[in-house]
mmCIF file as gemmi writes it, N, C-alpha and C atoms, coordinates in Angstrom:
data_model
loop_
_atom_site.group_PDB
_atom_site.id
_atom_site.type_symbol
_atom_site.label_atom_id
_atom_site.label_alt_id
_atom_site.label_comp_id
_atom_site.label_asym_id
_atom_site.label_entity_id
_atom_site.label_seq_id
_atom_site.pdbx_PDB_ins_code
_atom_site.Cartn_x
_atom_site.Cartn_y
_atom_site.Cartn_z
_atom_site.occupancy
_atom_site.B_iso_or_equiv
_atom_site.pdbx_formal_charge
_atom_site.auth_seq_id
_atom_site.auth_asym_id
_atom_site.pdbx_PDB_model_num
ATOM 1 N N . UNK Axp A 1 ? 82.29 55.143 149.717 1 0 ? 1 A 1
ATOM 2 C CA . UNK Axp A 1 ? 81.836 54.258 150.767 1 0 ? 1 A 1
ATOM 3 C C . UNK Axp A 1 ? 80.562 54.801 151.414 1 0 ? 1 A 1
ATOM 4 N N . UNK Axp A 2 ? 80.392 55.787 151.622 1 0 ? 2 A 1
ATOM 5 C CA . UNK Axp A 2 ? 79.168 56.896 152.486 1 0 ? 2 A 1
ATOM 6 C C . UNK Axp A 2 ? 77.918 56.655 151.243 1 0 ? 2 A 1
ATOM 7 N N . UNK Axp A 3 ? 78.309 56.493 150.203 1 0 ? 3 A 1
ATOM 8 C CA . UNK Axp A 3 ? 76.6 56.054 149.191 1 0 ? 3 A 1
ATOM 9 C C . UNK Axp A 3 ? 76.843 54.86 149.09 1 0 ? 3 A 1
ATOM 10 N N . UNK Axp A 4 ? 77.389 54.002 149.651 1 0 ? 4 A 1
ATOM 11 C CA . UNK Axp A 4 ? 77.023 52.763 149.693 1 0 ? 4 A 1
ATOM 12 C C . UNK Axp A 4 ? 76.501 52.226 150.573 1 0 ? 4 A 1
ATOM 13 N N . UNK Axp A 5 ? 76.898 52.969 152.323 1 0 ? 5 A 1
ATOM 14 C CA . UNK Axp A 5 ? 76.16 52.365 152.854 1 0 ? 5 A 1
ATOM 15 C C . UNK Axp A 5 ? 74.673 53.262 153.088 1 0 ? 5 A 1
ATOM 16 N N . UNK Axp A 6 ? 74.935 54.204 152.469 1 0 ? 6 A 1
ATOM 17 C CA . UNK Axp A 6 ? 73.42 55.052 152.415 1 0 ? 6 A 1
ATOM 18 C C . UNK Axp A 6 ? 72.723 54.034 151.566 1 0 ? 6 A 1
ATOM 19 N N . UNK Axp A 7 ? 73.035 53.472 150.955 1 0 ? 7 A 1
ATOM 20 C CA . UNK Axp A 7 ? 71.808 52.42 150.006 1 0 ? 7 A 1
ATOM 21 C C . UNK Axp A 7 ? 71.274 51.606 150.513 1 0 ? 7 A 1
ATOM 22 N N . UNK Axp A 8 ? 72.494 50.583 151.741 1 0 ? 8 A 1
ATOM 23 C CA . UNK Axp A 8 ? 71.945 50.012 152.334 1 0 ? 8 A 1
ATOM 24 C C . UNK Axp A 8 ? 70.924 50.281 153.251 1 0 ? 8 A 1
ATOM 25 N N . UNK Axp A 9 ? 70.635 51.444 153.5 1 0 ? 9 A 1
ATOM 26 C CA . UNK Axp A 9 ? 69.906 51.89 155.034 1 0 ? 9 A 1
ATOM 27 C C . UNK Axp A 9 ? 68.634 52.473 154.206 1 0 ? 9 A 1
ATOM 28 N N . UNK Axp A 10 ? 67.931 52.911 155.162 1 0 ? 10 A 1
ATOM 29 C CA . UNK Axp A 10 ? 66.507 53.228 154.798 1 0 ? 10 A 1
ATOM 30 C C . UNK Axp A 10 ? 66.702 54.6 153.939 1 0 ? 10 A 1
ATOM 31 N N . UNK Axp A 11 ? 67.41 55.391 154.228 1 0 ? 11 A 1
ATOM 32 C CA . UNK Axp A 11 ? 67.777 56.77 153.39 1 0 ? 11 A 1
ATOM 33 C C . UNK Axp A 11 ? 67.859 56.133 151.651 1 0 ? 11 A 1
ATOM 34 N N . UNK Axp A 12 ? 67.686 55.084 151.33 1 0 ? 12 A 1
ATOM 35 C CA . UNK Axp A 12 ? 68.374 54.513 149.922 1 0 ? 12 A 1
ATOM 36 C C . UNK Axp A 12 ? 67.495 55.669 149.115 1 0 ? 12 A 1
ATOM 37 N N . UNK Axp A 13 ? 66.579 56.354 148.743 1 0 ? 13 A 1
ATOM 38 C CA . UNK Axp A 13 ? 66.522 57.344 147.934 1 0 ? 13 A 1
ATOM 39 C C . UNK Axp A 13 ? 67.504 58.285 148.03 1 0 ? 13 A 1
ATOM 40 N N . UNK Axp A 14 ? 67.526 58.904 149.023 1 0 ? 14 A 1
ATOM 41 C CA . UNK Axp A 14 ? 68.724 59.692 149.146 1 0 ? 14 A 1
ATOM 42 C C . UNK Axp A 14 ? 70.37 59.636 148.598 1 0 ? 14 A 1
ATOM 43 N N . UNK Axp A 15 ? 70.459 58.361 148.478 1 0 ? 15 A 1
ATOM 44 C CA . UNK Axp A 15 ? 71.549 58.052 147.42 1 0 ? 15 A 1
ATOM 45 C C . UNK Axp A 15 ? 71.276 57.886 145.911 1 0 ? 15 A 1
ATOM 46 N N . UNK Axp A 16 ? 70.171 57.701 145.771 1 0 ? 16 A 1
ATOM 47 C CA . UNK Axp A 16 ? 70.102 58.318 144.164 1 0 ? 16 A 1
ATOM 48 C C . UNK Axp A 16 ? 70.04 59.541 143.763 1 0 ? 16 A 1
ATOM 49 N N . UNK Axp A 17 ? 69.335 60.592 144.963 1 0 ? 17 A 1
ATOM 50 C CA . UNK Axp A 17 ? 69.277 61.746 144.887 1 0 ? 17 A 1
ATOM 51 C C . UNK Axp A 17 ? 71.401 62.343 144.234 1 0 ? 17 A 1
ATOM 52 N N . UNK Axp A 18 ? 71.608 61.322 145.1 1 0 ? 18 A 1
ATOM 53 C CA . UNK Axp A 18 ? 72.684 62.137 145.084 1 0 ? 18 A 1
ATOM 54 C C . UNK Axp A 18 ? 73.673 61.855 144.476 1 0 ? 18 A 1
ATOM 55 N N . UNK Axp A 19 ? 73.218 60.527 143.842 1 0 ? 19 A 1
ATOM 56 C CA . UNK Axp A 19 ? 74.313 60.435 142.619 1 0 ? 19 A 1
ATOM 57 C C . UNK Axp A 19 ? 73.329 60.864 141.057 1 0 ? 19 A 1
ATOM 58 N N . UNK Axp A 20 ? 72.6 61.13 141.152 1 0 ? 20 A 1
ATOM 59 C CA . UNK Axp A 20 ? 71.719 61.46 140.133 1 0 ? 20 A 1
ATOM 60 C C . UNK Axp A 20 ? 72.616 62.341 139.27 1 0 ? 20 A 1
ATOM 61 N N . UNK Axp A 21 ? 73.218 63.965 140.063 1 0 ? 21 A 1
ATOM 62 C CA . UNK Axp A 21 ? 74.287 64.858 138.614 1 0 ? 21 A 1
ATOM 63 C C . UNK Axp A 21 ? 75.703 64.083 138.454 1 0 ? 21 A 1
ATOM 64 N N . UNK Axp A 22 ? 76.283 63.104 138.562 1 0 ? 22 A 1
ATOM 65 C CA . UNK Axp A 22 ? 76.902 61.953 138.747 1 0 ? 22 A 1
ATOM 66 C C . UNK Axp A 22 ? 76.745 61.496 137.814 1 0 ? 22 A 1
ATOM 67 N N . UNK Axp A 23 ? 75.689 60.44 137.578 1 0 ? 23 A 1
ATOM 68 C CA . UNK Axp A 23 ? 75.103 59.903 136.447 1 0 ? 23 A 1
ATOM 69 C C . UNK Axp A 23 ? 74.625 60.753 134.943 1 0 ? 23 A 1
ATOM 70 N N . UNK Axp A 24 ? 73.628 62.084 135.353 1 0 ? 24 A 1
ATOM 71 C CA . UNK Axp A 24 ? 74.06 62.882 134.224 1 0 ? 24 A 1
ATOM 72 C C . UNK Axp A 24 ? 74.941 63.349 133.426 1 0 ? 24 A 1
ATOM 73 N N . UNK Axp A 25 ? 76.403 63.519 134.219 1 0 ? 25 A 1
ATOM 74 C CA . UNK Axp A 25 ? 77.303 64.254 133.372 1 0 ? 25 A 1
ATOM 75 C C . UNK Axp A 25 ? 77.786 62.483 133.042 1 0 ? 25 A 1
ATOM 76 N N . UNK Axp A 26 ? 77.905 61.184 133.313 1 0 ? 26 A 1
ATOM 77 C CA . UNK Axp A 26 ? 78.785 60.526 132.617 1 0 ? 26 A 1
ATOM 78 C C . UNK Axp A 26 ? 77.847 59.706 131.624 1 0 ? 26 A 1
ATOM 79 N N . UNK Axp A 27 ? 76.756 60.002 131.623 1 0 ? 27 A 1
ATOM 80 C CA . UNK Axp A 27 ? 75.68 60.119 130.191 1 0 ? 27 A 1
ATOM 81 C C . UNK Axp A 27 ? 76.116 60.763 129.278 1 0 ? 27 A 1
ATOM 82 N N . UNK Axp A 28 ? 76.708 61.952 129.25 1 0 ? 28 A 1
ATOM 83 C CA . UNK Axp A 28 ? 76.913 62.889 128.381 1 0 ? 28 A 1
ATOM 84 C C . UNK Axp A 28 ? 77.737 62.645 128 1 0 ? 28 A 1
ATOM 85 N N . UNK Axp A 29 ? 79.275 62.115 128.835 1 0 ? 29 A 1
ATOM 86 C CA . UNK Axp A 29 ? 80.737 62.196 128.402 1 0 ? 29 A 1
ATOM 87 C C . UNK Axp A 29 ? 80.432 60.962 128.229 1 0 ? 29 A 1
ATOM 88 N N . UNK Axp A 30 ? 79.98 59.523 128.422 1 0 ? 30 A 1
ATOM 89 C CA . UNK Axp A 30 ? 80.664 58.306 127.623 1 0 ? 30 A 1
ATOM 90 C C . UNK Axp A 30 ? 80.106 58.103 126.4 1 0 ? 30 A 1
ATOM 91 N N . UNK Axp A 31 ? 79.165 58.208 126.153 1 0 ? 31 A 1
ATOM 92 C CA . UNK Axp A 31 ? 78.722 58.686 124.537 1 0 ? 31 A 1
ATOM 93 C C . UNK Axp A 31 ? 79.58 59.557 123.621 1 0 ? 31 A 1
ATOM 94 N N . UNK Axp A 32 ? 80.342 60.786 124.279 1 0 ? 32 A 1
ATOM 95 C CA . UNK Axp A 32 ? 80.853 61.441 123.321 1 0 ? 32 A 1
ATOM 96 C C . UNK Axp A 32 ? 82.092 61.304 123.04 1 0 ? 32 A 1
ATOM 97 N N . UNK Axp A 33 ? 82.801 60.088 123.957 1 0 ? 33 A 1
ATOM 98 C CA . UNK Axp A 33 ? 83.97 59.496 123.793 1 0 ? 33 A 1
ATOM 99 C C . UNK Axp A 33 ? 83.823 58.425 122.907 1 0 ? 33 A 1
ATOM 100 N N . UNK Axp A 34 ? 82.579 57.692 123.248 1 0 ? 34 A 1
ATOM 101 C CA . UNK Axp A 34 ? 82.643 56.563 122.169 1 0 ? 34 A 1
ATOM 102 C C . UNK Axp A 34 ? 82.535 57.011 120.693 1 0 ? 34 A 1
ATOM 103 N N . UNK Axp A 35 ? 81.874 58.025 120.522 1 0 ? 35 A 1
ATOM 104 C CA . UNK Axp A 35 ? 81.81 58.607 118.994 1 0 ? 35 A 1
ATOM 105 C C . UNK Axp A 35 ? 83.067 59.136 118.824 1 0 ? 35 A 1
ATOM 106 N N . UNK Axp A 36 ? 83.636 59.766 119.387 1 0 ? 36 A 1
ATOM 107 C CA . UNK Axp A 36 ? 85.314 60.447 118.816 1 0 ? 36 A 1
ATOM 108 C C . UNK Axp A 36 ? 86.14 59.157 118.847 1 0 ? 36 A 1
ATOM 109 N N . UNK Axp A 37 ? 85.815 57.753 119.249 1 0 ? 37 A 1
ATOM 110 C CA . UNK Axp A 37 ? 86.428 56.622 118.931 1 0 ? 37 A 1
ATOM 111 C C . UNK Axp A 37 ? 85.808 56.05 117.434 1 0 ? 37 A 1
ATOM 112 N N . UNK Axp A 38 ? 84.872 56.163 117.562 1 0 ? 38 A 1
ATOM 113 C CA . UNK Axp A 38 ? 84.348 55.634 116.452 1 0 ? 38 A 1
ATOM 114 C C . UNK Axp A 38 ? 84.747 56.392 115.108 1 0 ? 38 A 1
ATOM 115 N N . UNK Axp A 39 ? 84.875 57.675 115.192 1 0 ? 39 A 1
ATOM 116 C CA . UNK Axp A 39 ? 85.58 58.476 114.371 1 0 ? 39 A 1
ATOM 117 C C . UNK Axp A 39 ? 86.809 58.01 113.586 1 0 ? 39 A 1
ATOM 118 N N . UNK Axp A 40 ? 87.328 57.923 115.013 1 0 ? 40 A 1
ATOM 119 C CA . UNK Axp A 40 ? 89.441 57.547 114.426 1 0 ? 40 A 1
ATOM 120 C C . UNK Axp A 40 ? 89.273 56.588 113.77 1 0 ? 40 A 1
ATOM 121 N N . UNK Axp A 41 ? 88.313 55.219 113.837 1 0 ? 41 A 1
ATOM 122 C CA . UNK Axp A 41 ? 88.581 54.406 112.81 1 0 ? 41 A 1
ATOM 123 C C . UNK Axp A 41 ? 88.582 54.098 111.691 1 0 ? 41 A 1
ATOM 124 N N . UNK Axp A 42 ? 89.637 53.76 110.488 1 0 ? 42 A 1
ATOM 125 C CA . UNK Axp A 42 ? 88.717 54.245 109.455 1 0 ? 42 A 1
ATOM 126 C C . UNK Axp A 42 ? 87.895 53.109 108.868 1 0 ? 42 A 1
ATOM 127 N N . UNK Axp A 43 ? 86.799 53.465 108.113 1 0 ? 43 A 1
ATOM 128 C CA . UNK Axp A 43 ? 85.811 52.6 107.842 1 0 ? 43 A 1
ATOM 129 C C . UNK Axp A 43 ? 86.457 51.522 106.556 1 0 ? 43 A 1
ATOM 130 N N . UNK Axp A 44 ? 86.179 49.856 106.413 1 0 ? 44 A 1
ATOM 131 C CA . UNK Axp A 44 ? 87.051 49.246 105.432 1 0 ? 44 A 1
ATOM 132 C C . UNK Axp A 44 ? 86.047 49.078 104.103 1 0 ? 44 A 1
């Protein structure tokens, strides 16, 4: 709730600041879930 209404208000950089390592690490992990899915299937 606290970066949401930080977006709304003039601070709104400050909420990207701060979800920015947020967004990095689930860059990293939903990609490497979708490939270990893509894995299990087997190809027809």
């Amino acid at each position: 709730m606290h970066m949401g209404m930080t977006a709304m208000s003039e601070k709104v950089l400050d909420a990207f600041a701060v979800a920015h390592p947020f967004l990095d690490v689930t860059g990293d992990v939903v990609p490497a879930w979708l490939n270990c899915g893509g894995l299990s299937r087997p190809e027809p």
